[in-house]
C-alpha positions in Angstrom: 96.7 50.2 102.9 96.0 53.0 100.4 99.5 54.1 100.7 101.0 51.1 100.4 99.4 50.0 97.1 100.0 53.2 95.7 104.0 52.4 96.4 103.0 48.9 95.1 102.1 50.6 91.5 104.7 53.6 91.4 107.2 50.6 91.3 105.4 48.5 88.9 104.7 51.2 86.5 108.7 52.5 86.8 109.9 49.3 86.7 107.9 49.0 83.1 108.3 52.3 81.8 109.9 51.7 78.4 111.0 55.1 76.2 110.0 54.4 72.5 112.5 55.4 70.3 111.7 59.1 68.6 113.3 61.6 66.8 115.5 64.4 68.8 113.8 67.6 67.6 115.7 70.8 69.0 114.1 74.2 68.2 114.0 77.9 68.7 110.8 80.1 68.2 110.5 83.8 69.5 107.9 86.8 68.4 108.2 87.4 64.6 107.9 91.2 65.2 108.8 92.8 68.5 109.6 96.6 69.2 112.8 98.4 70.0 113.5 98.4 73.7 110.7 95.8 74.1 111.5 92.5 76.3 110.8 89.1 74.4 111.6 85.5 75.4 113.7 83.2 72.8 112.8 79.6 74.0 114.9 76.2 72.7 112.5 73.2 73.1 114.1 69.9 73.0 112.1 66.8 73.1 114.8 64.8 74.5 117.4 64.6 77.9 120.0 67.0 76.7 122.8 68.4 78.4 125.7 71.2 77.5 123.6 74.0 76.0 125.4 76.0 73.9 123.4 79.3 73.0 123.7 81.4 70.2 125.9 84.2 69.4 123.8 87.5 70.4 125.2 90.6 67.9 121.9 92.6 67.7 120.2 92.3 70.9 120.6 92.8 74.5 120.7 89.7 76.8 118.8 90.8 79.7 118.7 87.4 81.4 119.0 83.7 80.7 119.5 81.0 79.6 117.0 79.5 81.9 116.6 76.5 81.9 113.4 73.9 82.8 112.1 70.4 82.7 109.0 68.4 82.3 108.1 64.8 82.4 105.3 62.8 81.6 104.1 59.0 81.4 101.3 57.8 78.7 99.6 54.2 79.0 97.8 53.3 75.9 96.4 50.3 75.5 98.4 48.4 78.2 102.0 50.1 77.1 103.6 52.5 79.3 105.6 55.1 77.4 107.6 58.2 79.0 108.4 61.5 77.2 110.9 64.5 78.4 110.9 67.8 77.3 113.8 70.6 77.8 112.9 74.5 77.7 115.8 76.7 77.8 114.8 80.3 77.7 116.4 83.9 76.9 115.0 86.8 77.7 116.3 89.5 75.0 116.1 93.2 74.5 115.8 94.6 70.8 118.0 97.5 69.9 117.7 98.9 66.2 115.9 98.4 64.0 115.8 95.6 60.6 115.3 91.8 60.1 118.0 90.5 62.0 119.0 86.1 62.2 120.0 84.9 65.4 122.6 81.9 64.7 121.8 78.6 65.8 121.9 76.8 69.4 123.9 73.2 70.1 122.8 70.2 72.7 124.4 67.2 72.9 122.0 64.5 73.9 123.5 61.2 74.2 126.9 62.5 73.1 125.8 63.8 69.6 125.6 67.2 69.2 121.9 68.9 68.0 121.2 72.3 66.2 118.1 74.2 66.1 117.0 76.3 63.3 117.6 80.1 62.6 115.6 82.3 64.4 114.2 85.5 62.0 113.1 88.6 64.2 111.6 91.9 62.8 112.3 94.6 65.0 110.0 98.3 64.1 110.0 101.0 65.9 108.8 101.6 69.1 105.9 102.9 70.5 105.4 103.3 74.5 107.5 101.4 76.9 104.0 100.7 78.3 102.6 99.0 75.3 106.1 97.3 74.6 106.1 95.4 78.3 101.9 94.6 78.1 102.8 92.8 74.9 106.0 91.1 76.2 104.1 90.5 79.5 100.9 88.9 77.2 103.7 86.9 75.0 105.4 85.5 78.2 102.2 84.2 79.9 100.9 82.6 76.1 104.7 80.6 76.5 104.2 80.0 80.1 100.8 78.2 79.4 98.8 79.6 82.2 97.1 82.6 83.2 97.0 82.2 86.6 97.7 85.9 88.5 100.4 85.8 90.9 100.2 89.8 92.0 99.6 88.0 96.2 102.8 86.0 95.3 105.2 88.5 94.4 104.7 92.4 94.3 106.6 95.3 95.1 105.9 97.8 97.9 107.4 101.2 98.6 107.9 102.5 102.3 109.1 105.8 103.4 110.3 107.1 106.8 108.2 110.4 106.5 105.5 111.2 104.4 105.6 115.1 106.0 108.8 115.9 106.7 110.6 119.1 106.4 112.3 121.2 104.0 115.8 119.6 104.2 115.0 116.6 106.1 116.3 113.0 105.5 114.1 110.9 104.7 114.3 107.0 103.7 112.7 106.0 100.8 112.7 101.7 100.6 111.6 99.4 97.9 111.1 95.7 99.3 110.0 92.8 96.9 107.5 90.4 98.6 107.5 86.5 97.7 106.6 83.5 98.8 107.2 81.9 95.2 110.6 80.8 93.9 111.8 84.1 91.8 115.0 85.6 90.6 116.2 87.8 88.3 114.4 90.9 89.9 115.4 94.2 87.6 114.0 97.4 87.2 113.5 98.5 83.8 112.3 101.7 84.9 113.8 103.3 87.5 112.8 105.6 90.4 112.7 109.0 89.8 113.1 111.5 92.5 112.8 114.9 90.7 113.0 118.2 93.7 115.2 115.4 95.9 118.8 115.4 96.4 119.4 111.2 97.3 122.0 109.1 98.6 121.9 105.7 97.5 122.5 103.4 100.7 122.5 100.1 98.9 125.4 101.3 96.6 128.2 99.7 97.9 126.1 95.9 98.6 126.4 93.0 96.3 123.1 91.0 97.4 119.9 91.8 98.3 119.0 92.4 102.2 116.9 89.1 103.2 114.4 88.4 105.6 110.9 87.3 106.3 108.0 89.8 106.9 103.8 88.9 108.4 102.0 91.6 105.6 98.4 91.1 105.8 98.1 88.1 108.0 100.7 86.0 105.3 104.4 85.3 105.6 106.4 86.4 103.2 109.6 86.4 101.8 111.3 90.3 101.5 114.5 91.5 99.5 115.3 95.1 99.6 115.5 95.9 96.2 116.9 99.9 96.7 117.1 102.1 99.1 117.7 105.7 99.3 117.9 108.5 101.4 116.3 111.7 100.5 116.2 115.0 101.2 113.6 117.6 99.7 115.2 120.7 98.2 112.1 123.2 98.1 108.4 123.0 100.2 105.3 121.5 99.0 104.2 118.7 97.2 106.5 116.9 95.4 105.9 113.6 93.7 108.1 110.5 93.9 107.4 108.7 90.3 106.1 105.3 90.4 108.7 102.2 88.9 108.4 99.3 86.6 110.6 96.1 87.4 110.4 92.2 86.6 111.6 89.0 87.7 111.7 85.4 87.1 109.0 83.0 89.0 109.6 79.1 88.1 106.3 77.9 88.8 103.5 74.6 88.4 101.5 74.5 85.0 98.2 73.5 85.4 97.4 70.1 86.3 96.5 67.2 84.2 92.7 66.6 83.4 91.4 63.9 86.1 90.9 61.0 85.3 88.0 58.4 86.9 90.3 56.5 88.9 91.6 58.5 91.8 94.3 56.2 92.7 95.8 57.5 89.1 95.2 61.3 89.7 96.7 60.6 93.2 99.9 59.0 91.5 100.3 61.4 88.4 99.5 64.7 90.5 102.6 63.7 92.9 105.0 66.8 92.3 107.6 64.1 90.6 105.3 64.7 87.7 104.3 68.2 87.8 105.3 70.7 84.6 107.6 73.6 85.9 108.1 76.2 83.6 110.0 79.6 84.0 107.6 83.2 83.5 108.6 86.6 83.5 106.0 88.5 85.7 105.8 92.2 85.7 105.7 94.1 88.7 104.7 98.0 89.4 104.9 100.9 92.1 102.4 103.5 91.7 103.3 107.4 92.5 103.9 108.3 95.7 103.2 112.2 96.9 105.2 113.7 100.0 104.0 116.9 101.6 107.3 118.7 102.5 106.5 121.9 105.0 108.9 124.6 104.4 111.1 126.0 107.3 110.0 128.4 109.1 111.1 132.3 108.3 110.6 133.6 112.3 114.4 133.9 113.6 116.2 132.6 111.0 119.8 133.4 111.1 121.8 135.6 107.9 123.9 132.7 108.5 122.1 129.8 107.7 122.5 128.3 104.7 120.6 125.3 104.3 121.5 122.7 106.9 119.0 121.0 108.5 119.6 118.2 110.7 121.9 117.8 114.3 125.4 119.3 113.7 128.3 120.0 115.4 130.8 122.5 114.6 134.8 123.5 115.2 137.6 124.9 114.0 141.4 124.3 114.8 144.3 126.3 113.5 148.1 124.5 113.8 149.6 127.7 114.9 149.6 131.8 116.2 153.2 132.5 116.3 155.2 132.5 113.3 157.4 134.4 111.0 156.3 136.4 107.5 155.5 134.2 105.2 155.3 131.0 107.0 152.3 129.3 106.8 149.1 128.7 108.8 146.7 125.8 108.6 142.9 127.0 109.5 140.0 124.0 110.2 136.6 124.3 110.4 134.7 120.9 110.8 131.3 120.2 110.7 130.2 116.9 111.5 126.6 115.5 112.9 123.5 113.8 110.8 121.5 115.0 108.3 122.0 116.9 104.7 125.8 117.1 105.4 127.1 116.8 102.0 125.2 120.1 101.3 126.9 122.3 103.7 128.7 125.1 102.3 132.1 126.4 103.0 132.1 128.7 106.0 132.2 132.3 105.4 135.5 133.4 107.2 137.1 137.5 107.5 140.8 137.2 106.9 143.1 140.3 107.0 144.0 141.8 103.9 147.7 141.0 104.4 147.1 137.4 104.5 147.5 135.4 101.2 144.3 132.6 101.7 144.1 129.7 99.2 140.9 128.3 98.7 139.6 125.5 100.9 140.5 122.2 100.3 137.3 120.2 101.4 137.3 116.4 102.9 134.2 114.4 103.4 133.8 111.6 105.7 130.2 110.2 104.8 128.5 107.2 106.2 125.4 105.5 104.7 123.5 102.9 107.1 120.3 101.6 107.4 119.3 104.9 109.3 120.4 107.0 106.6 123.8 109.4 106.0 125.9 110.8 109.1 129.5 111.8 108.9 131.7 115.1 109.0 133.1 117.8 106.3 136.1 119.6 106.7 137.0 122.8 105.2 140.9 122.9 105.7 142.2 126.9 104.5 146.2 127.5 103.6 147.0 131.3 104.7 150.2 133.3 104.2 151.1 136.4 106.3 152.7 138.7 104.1 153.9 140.9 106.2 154.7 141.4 110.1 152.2 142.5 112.7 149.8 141.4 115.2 146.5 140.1 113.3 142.8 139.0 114.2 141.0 136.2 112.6 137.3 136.5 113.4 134.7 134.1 114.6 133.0 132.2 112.3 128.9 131.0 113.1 127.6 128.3 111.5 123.8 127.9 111.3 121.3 125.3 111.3 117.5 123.9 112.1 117.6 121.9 114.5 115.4 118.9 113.7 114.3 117.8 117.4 113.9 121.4 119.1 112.3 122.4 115.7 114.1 125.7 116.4 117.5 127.1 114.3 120.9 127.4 116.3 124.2 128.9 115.5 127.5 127.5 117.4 130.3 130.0 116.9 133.9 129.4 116.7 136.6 130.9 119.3 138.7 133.8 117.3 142.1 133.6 116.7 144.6 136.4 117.4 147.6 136.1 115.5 151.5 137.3 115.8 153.7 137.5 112.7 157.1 138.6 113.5 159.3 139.6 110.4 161.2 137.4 108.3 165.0 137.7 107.3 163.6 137.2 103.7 165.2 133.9 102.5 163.7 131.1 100.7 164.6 128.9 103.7 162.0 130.8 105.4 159.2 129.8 103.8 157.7 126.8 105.4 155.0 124.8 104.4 152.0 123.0 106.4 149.2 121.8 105.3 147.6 120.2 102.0 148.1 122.9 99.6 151.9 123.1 99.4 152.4 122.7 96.2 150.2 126.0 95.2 152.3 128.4 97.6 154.4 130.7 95.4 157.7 132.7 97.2 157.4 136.0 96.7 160.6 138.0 95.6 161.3 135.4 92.6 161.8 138.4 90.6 165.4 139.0 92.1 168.0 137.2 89.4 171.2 135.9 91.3 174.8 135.6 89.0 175.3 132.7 87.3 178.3 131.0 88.2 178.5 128.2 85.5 180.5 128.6 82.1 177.8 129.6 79.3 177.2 128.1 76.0 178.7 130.0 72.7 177.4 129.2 69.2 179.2 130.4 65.8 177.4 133.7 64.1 175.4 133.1 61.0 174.6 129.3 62.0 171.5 129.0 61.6 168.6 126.0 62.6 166.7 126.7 59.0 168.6 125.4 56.4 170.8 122.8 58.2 170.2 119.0 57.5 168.7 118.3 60.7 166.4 120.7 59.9 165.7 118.7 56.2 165.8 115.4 58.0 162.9 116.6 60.7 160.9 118.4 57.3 161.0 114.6 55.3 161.0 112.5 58.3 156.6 112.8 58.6 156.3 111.7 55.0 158.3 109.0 55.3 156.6 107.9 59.0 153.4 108.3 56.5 154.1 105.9 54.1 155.4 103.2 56.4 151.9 103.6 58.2 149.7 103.0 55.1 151.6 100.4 54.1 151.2 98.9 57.7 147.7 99.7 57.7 146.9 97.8 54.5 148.7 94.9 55.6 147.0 94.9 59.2 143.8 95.3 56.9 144.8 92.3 54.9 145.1 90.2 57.7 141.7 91.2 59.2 139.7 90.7 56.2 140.7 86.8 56.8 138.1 85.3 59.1 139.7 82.1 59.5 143.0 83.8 60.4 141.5 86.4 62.9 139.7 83.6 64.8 142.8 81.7 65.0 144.4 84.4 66.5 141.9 85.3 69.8 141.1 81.1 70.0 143.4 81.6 73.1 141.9 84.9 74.4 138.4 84.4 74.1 138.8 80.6 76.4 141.5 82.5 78.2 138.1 84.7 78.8 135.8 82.0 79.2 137.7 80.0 81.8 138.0 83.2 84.1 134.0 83.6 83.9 134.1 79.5 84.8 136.1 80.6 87.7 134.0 83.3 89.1 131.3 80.8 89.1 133.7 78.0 90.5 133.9 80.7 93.7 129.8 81.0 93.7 130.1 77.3 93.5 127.5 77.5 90.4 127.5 74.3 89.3 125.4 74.0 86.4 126.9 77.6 84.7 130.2 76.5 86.1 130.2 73.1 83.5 128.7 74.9 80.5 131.4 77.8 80.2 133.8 75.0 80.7 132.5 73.1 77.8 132.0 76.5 75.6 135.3 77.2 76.7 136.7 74.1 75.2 134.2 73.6 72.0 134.4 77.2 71.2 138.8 77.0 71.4 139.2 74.0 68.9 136.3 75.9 66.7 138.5 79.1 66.4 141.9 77.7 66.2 140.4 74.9 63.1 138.3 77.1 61.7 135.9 74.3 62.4 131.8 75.0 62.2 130.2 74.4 65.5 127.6 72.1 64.0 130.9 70.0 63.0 132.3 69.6 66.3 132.7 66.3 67.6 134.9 63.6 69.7 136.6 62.2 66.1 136.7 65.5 64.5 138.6 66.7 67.3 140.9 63.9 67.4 141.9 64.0 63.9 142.5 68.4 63.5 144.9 67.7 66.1 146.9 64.9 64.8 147.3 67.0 61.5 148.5 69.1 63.2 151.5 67.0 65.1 149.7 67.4 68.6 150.8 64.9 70.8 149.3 61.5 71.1 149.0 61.8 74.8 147.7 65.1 74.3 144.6 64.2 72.0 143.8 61.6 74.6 144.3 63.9 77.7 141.8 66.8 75.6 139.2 64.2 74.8 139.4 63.0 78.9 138.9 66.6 80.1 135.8 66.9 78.1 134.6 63.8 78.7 134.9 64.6 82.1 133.7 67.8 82.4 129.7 66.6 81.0 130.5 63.2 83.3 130.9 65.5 86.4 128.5 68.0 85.7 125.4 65.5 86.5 127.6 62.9 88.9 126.8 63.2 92.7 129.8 64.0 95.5 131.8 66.9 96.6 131.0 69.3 93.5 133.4 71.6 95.0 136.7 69.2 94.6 135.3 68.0 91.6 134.9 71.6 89.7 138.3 72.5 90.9 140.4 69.3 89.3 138.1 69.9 86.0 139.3 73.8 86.2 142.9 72.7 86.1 142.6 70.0 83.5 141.0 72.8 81.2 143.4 75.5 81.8 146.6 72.9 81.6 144.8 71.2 78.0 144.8 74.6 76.6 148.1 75.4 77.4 149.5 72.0 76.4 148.3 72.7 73.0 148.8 76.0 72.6 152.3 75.2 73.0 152.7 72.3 71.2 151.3 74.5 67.9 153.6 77.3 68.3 
């Protein structure tokens, strides 16, 4: 019964709900003073049901994220009169980066198909202190524009997990940093990064262009986990060495607090329903404290002269293309080395060749793969050698040493040797012959011999002489003349740039040539909302530039009539004004979003052309 008078009143107060008419105010506020390198939010207010934001040009500082944007509703009865009000937040979080008073331009909204502008925001931007001071006061600024102090550190935090916290002196070890939430968040950024100082590292997330998703149980709650980074690691000298802690942030859309009850319950039940609940957008800092990791060094008992380093499970070979061959023909020599571990810090093999070979120095190929588990692969160390001279020849074994992780214990694996036969050569060119990488660097040796030259030489006249001759005046006033034809190039090009009006006609095309392929990356991430708005900009911003029309000036007559002065089509005016009309119809119309953003893709793109080529 409760229920159902509830649903009795919900439709007898929306049925009544009558909006009062009010002034559109559209606004932008932001921090009067903020630091360089310090993170700020720029919010746009609107008081009204807006729709195709358009956000200010940025030339001083650094967009980190945004615009965001969020929505509240709420429903007043005074004396027997229902009224409804809606308020619009669109938010930018920005980076300073010099210093000065610097303006950011206005925004634009269109609500109910007339276009709003806010007022000029005025920043002073000092010098910086500590990046520590900078984020607490951003971090105390976003909560005073979130409206609520509530502390979210058990809805989203960071944690850092290693495979070893003792490992050895060379050992891989994986370092991960998840990001635990059970709140909606996004945006998550590290403004300071991990610092792994005494650690050679491997990024394993390098290559991925999402996060790593899945759910986690951490201390009896569910939670949400994306792997932020991970990295594997592998400790270059013994003893303690300190892993530096990290500062990131992200986005949380989350409830403001709650209305003030009333003494009817039946109202709180109906106005705490989530239809009516404030959602607002916070920036919430997040931290990693300093982690230590004991590294043991490697043990000095039996250690090999050979060993150089590698620590892990390794294989090792060598492979050589031939033993029987003629002076200077050439030999390809192999040595792989291929197993897990610090790979990519073996060194090149240390090999004896005879004196009368010619060696080239190794060409080295990697073959590294990064997994969850960390980095495995092979290295291969290819050598180009040249007998010089005939004779039966020895090419040594060659050990390669290593610890051995799971026997704790260092072992050497030897390679077979190689006994070689070099008959001698008939001394030609023909019989040089190439294998290998390296060709290109093998020189023939008796170059120095200088055969007859059978074809008829060139003659020139005594006493005629280069210096002097008019080529030789035409080359000497040729660079003056090039000179002069540059400046007088340069001034014009310089003429032309100082007009603004001119210059923006000119890259109109290019920059919604530029917008529309951003509208179709998100047209593939089927992002609707960002997908409609850089349509829009796209077309706005491309009748601003060619006209020379102000932004604030823009509208559906203004556009009708720069295009008939100009002798565009009658079809095409009516064709442009469809396509926009269109594109803010679509962007809030239910259906196959998909089918819809691809036909308003193609309008845009076939508009723009149509009139690009009807004002040539």
């Amino acid at each position: 019964m409760k229920k159902l008078i509830i649903s009795i009143l919900s439709i007898f107060l929306l049925s009544v709900v009558h909006t009062f008419g009010q002034n559109v105010q559209f606004s932008g506020s932001a921090k009067n003073v903020v630091r360089i390198g310090e993170r700020f939010n720029l919010i746009y207010s609107l008081n009204a049901e807006g729709n195709s934001f358009r956000g200010p040009e940025f030339k001083n500082f650094q967009v980190l994220t945004g615009p965001h944007t969020s929505q509240s509703s709420s429903v007043q009865i005074i004396n027997g009169k229902v009224s409804r009000s809606v308020d619009y937040t669109y938010t930018y979080v920005l980076s300073a980066r010099e210093e000065g008073i610097f303006e950011i331009p206005i925004a634009q909204v269109n609500v109910d198909g007339d276009i709003h502008t806010s007022n000029i925001v005025k920043i002073q931007v000092i010098k910086g202190a500590s990046s520590q001071s900078g984020q607490q006061g951003t971090t105390n600024n976003q909560r005073s524009n979130a409206g609520t102090d509530n502390d979210y550190s058990d809805d989203v935090f960071l944690r850092v997990l290693t495979s070893k916290r003792n490992p050895m002196q060379g050992e891989q070890i994986i370092v991960t940093y998840k990001l635990y939430y059970r709140i909606n968040i996004s945006a998550p950024e590290f403004n300071k990064e991990p610092s792994f100082k005494g650690f050679w590292k491997n990024d394993l997330n390098k290559d991925r262009k999402s996060y790593i998703q899945y759910t986690e149980n951490y201390k009896g709650q569910q939670y949400n986990v994306a792997e932020l980074k991970k990295f594997a690691l592998f400790p270059q000298r013994s003893g303690k060495i300190v892993i530096e802690g990290a500062n990131a942030i992200c986005q949380a859309q989350v409830r403001a607090q709650k209305q003030q009850k009333s003494r009817d319950p039946l109202f709180d039940n109906f106005f705490n329903d989530p239809f009516f609940n404030r959602y607002q957008t916070i920036e919430i800092p997040l931290s990693i404290k300093p982690i230590t990791i004991n590294v043991n060094p490697l043990p000095t008992n039996n250690r090999p002269a050979e060993f150089k380093g590698a620590v892990g499970n390794f294989e090792f070979k060598s492979t050589i293309d031939k033993t029987e061959l003629k002076a200077n023909e050439a030999i390809t020599l192999k040595f792989t080395v291929n197993g897990t571990g610090n790979i990519e810090l073996v060194d090149k093999p240390n090999v004896t060749f005879p004196p009368d070979f010619e060696v080239y120095d190794p060409k080295v190929s990697k073959n590294i793969n990064t997994s969850k588990n960390g980095v495995s692969g092979s290295k291969t160390f290819e050598y180009l050698i040249i007998p010089r001279t005939s004779g039966e020849f020895v090419i040594n074994p060659v050990t390669f040493s290593f610890f051995d992780l799971r026997s704790k214990n260092y072992k050497s694996i030897t390679t077979p040797e190689y006994n070689i036969n070099v008959s001698k050569g008939d001394g030609s060119a023909t019989n040089v012959t190439y294998s290998g990488i390296n060709q290109a660097d093998i020189k023939y040796i008796g170059s120095d011999i200088r055969h007859i030259k059978t074809y008829t030489p060139r003659f020139t006249t005594i006493g005629n002489f280069f210096f002097g001759s008019t080529t030789f005046y035409i080359l000497l006033i040729a660079p003056v003349i090039l000179f002069i034809l540059f400046i007088i190039l340069l001034k014009k090009e310089l003429k032309k740039r100082s007009n603004i009006a001119l210059m923006r006609n000119r890259k109109a095309t290019k920059v919604a040539q530029k917008r529309m392929k951003k509208a179709h990356q998100f047209l593939k991430e089927n992002n609707k909302n960002d997908f409609y708005v850089e349509v829009s900009q796209a077309l706005w911003g491309y009748l601003s530039d060619k006209f020379s029309i102000p932004m604030a000036n823009l509208s559906m007559d203004t556009v009708s009539d720069s295009l008939k002065k100009k002798e565009v089509k009658e079809e095409t005016v009516t064709q442009f004004i469809e396509t926009l009309n269109n594109c803010e119809f679509a962007r809030f119309a239910p259906g196959d979003s998909t089918s819809t953003m691809e036909n308003i893709y193609n309008e845009a793109v076939n508009i723009i052309s149509l009139i690009e080529n009807e004002l040539k």
